[in-house]
LONULUM-654264 format. One record per residue (C-alpha): x, y negated, z negated. Coordinates in steps of 0.02 Angstrom, whole numbers, padded with zeros to 5 digits, always signed. Layout:
LONULUM-654264
+--------+--------+--------+
|      X |      Y |      Z |
+--------+--------+--------+
|      X |      Y |      Z |
...
+--------+--------+--------+
***
This chain:
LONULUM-654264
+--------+--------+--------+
|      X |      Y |      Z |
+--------+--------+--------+
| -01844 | +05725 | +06483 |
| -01767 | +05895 | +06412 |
| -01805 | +05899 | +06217 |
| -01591 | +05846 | +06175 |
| -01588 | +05700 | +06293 |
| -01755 | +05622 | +06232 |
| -01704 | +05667 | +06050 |
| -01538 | +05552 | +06107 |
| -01661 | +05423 | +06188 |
| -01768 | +05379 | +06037 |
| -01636 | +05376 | +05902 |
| -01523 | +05263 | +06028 |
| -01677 | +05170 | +06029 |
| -01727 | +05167 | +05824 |
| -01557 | +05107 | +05813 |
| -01566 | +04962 | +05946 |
| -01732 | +04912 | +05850 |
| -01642 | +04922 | +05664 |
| -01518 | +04773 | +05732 |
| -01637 | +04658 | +05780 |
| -01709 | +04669 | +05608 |
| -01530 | +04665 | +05520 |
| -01492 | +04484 | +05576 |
| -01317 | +04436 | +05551 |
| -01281 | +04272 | +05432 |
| -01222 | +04157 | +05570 |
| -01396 | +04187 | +05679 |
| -01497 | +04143 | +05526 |
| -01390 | +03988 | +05470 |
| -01274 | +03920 | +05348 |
| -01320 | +03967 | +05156 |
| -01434 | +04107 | +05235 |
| -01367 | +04282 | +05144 |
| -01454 | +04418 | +05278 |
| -01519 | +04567 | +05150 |
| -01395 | +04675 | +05251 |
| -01260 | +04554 | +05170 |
| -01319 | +04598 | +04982 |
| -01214 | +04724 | +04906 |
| -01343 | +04837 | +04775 |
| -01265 | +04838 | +04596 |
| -01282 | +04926 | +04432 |
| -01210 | +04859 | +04287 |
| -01167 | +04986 | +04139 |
| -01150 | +04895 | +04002 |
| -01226 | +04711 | +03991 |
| -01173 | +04607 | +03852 |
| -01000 | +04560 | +03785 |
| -00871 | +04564 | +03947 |
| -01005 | +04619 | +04050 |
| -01109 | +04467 | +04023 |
| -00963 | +04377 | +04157 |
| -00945 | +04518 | +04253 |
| -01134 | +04551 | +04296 |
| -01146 | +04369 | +04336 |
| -00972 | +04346 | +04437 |
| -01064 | +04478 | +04545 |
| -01223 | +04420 | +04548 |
| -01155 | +04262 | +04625 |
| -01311 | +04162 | +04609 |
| -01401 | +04294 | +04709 |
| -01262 | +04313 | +04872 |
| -01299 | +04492 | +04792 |
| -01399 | +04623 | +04695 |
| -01426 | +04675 | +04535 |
| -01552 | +04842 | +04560 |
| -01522 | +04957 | +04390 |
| -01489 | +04883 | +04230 |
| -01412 | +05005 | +04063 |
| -01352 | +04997 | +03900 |
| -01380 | +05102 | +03752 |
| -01414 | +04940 | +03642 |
| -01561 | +04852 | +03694 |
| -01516 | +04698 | +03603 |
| -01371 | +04676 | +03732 |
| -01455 | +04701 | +03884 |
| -01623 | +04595 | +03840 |
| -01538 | +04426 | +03937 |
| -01532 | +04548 | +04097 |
| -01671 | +04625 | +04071 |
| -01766 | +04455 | +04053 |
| -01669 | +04375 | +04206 |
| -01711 | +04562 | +04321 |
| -01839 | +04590 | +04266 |
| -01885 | +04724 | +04426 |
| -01711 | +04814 | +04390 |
| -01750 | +04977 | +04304 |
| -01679 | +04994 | +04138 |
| -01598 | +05143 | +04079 |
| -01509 | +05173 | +03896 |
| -01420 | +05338 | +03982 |
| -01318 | +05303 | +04144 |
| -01348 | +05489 | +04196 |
| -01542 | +05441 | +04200 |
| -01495 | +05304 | +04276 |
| -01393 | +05405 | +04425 |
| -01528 | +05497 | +04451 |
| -01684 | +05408 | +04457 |
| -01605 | +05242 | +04514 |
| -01473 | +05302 | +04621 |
| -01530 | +05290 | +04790 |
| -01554 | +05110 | +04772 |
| -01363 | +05083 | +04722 |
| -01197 | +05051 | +04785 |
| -01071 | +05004 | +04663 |
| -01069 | +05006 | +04481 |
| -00989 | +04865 | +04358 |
| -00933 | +04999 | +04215 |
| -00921 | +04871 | +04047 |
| -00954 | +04983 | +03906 |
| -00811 | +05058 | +03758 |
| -00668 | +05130 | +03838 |
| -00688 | +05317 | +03776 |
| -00842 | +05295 | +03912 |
| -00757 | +05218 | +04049 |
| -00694 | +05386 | +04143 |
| -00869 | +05511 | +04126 |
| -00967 | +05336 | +04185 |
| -00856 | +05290 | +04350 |
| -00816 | +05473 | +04394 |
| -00999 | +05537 | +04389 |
| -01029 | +05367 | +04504 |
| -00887 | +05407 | +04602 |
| -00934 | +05597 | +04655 |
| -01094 | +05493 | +04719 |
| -01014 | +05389 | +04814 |
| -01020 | +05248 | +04714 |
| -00905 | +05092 | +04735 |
| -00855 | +05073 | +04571 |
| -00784 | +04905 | +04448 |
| -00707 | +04971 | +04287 |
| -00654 | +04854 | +04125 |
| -00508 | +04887 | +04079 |
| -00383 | +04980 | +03996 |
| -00462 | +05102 | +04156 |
| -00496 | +05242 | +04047 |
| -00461 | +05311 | +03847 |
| -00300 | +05433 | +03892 |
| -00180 | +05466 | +04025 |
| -00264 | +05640 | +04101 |
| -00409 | +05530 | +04144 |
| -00325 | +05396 | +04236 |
| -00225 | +05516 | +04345 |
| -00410 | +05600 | +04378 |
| -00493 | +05431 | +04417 |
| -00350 | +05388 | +04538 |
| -00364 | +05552 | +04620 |
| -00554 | +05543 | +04614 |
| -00540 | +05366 | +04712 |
| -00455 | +05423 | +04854 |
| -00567 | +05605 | +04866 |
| -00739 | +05502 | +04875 |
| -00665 | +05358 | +04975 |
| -00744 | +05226 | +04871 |
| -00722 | +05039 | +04826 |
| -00614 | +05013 | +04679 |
| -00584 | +04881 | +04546 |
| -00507 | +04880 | +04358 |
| -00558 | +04726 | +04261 |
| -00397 | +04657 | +04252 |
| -00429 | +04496 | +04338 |
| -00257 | +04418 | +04307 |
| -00196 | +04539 | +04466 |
| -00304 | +04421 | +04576 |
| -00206 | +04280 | +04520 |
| -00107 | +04157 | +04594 |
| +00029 | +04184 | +04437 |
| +00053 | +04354 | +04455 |
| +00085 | +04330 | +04647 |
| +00231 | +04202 | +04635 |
| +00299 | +04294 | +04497 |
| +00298 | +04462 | +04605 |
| +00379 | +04362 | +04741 |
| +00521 | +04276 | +04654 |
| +00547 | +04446 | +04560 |
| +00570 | +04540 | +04722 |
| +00666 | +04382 | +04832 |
| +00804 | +04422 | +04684 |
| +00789 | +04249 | +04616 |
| +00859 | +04290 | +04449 |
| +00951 | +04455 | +04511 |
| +00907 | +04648 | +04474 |
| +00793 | +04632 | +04319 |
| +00857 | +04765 | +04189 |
| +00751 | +04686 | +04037 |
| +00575 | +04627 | +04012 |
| +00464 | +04583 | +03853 |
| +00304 | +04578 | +03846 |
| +00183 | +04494 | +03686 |
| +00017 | +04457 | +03607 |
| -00070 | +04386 | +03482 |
| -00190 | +04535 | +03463 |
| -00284 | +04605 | +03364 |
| -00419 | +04479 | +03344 |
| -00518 | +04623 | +03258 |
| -00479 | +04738 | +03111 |
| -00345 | +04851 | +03132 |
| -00217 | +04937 | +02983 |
| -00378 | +04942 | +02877 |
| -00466 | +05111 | +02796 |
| -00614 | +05122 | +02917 |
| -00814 | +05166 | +02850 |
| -00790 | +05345 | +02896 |
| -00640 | +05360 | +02774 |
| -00711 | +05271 | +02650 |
| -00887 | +05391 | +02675 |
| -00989 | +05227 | +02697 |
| -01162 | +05251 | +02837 |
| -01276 | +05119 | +02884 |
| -01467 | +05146 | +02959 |
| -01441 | +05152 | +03125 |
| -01545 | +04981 | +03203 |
| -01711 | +05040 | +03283 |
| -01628 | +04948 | +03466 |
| -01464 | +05062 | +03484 |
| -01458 | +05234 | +03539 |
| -01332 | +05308 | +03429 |
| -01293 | +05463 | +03503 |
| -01284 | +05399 | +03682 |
| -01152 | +05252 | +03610 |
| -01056 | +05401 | +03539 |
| -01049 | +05475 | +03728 |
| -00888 | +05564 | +03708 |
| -00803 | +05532 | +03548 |
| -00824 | +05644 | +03392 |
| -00990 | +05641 | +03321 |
| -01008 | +05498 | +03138 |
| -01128 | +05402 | +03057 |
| -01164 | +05237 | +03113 |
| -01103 | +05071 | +03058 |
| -01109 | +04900 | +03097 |
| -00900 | +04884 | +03084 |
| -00922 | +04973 | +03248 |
| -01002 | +04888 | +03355 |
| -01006 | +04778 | +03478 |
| -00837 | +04736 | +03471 |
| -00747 | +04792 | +03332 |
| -00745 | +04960 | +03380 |
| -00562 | +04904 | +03489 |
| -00464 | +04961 | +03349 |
| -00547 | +05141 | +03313 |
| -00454 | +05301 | +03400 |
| -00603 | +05361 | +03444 |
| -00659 | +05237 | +03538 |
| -00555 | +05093 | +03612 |
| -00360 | +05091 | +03636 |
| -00315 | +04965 | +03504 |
| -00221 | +04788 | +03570 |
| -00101 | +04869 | +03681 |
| -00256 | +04955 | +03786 |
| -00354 | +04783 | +03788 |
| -00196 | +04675 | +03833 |
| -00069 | +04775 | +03902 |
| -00142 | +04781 | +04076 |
| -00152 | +04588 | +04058 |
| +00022 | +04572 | +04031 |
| +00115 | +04710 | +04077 |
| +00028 | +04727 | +04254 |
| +00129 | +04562 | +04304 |
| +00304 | +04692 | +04279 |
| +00237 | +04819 | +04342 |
| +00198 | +04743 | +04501 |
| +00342 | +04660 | +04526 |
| +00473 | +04781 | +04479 |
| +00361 | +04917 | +04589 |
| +00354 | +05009 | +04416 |
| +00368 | +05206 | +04435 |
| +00319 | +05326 | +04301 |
| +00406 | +05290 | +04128 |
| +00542 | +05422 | +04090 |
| +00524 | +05401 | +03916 |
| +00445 | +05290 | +03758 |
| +00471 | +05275 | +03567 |
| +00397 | +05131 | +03461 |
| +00376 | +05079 | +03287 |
| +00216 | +05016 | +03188 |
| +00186 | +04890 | +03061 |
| +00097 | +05006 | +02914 |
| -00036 | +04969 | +02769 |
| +00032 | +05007 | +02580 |
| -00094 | +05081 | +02454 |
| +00032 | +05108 | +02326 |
| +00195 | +05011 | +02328 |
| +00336 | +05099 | +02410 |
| +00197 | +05233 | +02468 |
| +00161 | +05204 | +02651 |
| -00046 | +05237 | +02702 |
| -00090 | +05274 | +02876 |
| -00271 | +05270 | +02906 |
| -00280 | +05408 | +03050 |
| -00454 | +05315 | +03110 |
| -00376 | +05172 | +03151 |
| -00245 | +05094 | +03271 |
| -00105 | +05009 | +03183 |
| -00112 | +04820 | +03128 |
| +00054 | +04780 | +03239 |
| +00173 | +04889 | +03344 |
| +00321 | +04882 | +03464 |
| +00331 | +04996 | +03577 |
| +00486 | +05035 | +03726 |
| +00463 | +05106 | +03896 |
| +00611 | +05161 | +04005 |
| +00579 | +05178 | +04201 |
| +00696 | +05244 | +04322 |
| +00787 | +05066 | +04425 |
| +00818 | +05085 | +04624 |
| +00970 | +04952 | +04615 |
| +01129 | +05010 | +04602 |
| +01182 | +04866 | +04471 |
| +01034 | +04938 | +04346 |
| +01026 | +05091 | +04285 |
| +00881 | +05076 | +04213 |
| +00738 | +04963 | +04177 |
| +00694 | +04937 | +04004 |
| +00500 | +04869 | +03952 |
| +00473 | +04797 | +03750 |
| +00297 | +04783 | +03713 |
| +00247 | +04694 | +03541 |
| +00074 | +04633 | +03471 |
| +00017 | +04594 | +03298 |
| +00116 | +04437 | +03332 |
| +00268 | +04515 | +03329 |
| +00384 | +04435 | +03471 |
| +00543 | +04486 | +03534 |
| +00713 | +04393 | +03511 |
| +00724 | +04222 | +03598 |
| +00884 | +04245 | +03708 |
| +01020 | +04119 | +03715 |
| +01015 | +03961 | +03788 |
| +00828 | +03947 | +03818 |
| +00716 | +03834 | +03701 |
| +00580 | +03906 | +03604 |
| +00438 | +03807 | +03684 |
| +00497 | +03870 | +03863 |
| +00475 | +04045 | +03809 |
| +00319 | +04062 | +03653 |
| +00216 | +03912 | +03783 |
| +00050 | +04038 | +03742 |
| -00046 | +04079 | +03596 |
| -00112 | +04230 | +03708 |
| +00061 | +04300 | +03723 |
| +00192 | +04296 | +03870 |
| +00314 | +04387 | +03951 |
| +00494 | +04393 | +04010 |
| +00616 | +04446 | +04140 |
| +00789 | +04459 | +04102 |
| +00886 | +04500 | +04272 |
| +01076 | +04477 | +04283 |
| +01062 | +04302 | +04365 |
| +00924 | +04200 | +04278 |
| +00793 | +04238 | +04190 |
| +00579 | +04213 | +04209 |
| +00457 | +04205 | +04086 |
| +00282 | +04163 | +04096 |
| +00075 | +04178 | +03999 |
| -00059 | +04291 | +04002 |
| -00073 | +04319 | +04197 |
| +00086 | +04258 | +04207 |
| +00032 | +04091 | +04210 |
| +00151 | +03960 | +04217 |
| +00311 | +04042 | +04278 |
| +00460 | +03962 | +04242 |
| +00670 | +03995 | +04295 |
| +00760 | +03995 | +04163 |
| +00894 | +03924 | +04087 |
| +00812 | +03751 | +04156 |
| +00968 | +03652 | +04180 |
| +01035 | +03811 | +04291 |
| +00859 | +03821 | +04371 |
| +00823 | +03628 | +04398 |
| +00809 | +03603 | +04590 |
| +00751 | +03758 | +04602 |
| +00560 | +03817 | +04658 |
| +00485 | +03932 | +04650 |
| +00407 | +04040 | +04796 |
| +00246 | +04038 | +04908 |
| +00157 | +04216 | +04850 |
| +00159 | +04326 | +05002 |
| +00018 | +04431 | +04945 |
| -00152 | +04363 | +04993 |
| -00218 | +04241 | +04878 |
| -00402 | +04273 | +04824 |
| -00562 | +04149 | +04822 |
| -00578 | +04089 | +04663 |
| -00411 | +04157 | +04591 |
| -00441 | +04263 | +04444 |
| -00637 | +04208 | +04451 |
| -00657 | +04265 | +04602 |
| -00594 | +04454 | +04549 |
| -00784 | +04533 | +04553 |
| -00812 | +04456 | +04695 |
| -00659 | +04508 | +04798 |
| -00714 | +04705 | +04760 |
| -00896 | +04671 | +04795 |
| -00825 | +04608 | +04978 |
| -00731 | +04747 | +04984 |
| -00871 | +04868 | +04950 |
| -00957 | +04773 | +05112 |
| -00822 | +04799 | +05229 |
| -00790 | +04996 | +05156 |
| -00655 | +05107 | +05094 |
| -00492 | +05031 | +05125 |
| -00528 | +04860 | +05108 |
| -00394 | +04770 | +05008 |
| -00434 | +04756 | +04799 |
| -00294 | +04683 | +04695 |
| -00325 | +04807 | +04561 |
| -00394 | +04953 | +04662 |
| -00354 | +05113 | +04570 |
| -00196 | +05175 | +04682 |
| -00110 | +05014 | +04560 |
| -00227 | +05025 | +04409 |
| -00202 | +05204 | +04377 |
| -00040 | +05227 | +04366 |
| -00035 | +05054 | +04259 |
| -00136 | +05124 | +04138 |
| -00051 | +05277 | +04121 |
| +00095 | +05191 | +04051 |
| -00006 | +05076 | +03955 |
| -00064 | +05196 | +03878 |
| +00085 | +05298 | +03844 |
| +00134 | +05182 | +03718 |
| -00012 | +05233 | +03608 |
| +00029 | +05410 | +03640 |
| +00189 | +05369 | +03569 |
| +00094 | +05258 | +03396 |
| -00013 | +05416 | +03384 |
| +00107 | +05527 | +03403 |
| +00224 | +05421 | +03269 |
| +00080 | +05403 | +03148 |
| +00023 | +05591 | +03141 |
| +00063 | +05714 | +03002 |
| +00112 | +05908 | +03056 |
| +00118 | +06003 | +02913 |
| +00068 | +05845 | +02820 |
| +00221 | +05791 | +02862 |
| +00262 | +05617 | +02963 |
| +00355 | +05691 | +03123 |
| +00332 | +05596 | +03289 |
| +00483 | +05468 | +03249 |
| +00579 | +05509 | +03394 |
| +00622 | +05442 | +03564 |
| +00479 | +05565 | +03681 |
| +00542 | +05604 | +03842 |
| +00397 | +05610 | +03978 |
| +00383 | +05698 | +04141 |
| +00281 | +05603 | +04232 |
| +00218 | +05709 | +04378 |
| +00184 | +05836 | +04256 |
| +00091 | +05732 | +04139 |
| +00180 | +05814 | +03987 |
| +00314 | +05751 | +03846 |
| +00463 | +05875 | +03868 |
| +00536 | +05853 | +03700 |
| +00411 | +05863 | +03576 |
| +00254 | +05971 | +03617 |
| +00132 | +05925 | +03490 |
| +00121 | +05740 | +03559 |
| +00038 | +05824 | +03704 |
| -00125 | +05830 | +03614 |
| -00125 | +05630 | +03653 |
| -00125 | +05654 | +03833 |
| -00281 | +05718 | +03863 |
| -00444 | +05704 | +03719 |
| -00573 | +05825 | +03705 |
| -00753 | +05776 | +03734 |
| -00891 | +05787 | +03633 |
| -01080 | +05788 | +03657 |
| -01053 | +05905 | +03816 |
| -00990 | +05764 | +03946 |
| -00872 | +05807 | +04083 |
| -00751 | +05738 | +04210 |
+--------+--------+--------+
***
């Protein structure tokens, strides 16, 4: 043989061998999972959230969990305990590197101002990558993620799990089989905050605690500004700091307002103004603490309608337990049926209202509505409904890019953009130029350009600046 046509003979050959050793499920039996059939997983992040989503893709051991990090230790001791052949990082970067060969996909469950440095460093890998959600701390690095997604052709998943939902399917359906006509109106609510918000945080007050010997301080800061620890922080408290999480709107807006967004086929907003429920230090003397995200807020979206009987669609978000108007002719109880919150359409026929995840839909008014049901979802229903949400992306990562998620990043990207515009707006409302309250206006936002036309110094809410030297 001539040196090319050999070379072609033996890898033809290596590869012929290589099958025979990767047996296929169905050869081996039923219940047998082929190691060819595990996908290889790192979890960032392993206690709070990521306690369900580390075991929801785990699946009793249908797959692999081969790097283990988090920069507390206390957290990730249960994981460490039940993997105990996982390395353990506190830095993901280490963790990349010395670990990486071995993985791939990546559950990122950590703080959101560490969700985009985390999934885009895994991305540019080649990572398949599972983000909690809100996707990402500010608009600029949504857009990048969603960008990033489609440039590395990777698996992708937000943590929104109410998107693999039965709910969110019929309500999408009904929605766009005009059921209760062009929807020009919806509300959405919540109960949260569950956690402190509206109060004067440590670092205003000048208050430090020793950091504990288990956490790594500095790597917990990642990104955000550099403070002294304490304990109001962490693990879950720190929701309601700037710096750090995106306040109720970031944790339940892409619960609830992803059900909208869906079904109305939600563009970019075209603009958004809000108000916020404030703290009083001194009667009649209104005290914003800057650290902080407000104790309630409303907030309202416009978006750009492609019926000719709406000019415009119109989005209400409220949390702090504010709730919007109950319209005529609808009972209380058919509307407020969650403690979690709910939402409503208003179209110009009917109207639909539903729970987190859109569970329960109901037509309404009921008497109009009373023989009438509601669809079959056309969109593919997913094992295990909204439990089955890790697992749908870790088939997905199997089968490769392309493979249908329910929240891949082409839809979770541009959702949390416009979450997340609303707190651009509260931020932008709240701040003081010239020591001087400003940013109560109505901001007009060019979506494609990423930028509020109207009022420039909002801008600085689009896109943070990094500390400690971390990069998109």
């Amino acid at each position: 043989m001539t040196n090319p046509t050999r070379r072609k003979f033996l890898q033809s050959s290596a590869l012929t061998a290589a099958a025979f050793y990767i047996v296929p499920r169905h050869v081996l039996g039923k219940g047998f999972v082929a190691p060819s059939d595990k996908l290889n997983i790192a979890a960032i992040g392993c206690g709070g959230k990521a306690d369900f989503n580390i075991h929801q893709a785990y699946n009793g051991g249908t797959d692999n969990i081969v790097a283990l990090c988090d920069v507390d230790d206390r957290q990730s001791k249960k994981y460490r305990d039940q993997f105990p052949k996982a390395p353990y990082f506190q830095d993901y970067r280490q963790l990349l590197d010395k670990a990486g060969k071995t993985v791939d996909a990546l559950i990122v469950t950590t703080p959101d101002h560490m969700h985009a440095p985390i999934a885009m460093a895994a991305m540019q890998l080649g990572k398949h990558v599972y983000v909690e959600k809100p996707l990402t701390h500010d608009i600029y690095e949504a857009r990048m993620l969603t960008e990033a997604a489609r440039k590395y052709k990777v698996v992708t998943q937000m943590g929104n799990q109410g998107s693999s939902g039965d709910d969110t399917r019929v309500i999408e359906t009904a929605i766009q089989k005009g059921m209760i006509g062009p929807v020009h109106t919806v509300y959405c609510w919540t109960n949260r905050p569950v956690w402190p918000q509206g109060v004067q945080s440590p670092k205003d007050k000048g208050e430090k605690q020793p950091v504990p010997a288990e956490v790594n301080w500095p790597l917990w800061l990642g990104t955000a500004p550099t403070r002294d620890y304490h304990e109001a922080y962490m693990p879950f408290r720190w929701r309601g700091y700037w710096d750090f999480g995106t306040g109720a709107l970031g944790d339940m807006g892409c619960h609830f307002m992803d059900v909208p967004f869906r079904a109305l086929k939600l563009k970019y907003p075209t603009s958004v103004e809000c108000s916020v429920g404030s703290v009083y230090a001194d009667f009649f003397k209104e005290a914003y603490f800057d650290d902080v995200c407000p104790p309630s807020s409303a907030i309202h979206l416009t978006f750009p309608s492609d019926h000719k009987k709406v000019k415009e669609i119109r989005l209400s978000w409220f949390d702090g337990g504010i709730r919007p108007q109950l319209p005529e002719g609808v009972a209380y109880e058919d509307v407020f049926q969650s403690i979690d919150g709910g939402m409503l359409f208003i179209g110009t026929k009917g109207m639909l209202t539903g729970g987190l995840f859109g569970e329960k839909p109901k037509l309404l008014p009921t008497a109009k509505f009373a023989n009438t049901a509601l669809p079959t979802p056309e969109k593919p229903l997913v094992e295990g409904k909204t439990e089955g949400h890790q697992q749908q992306w870790v088939k997905a990562c199997k089968q490769g890019y392309g493979a249908y998620t329910s929240s891949s990043f082409d839809e979770a990207g541009p959702l949390t953009e416009t979450v997340l515009m609303g707190n651009l707006a509260t931020r932008s409302y709240l701040a003081r130029e010239d020591g001087k309250f400003t940013g109560r206006k109505k901001l007009l936002w060019d979506g494609n350009a990423m930028k509020i036309t109207n009022y420039d110094y909002a801008n600085q809410f689009v896109r943070r600046q990094y500390n400690g030297g971390y990069t998109l």
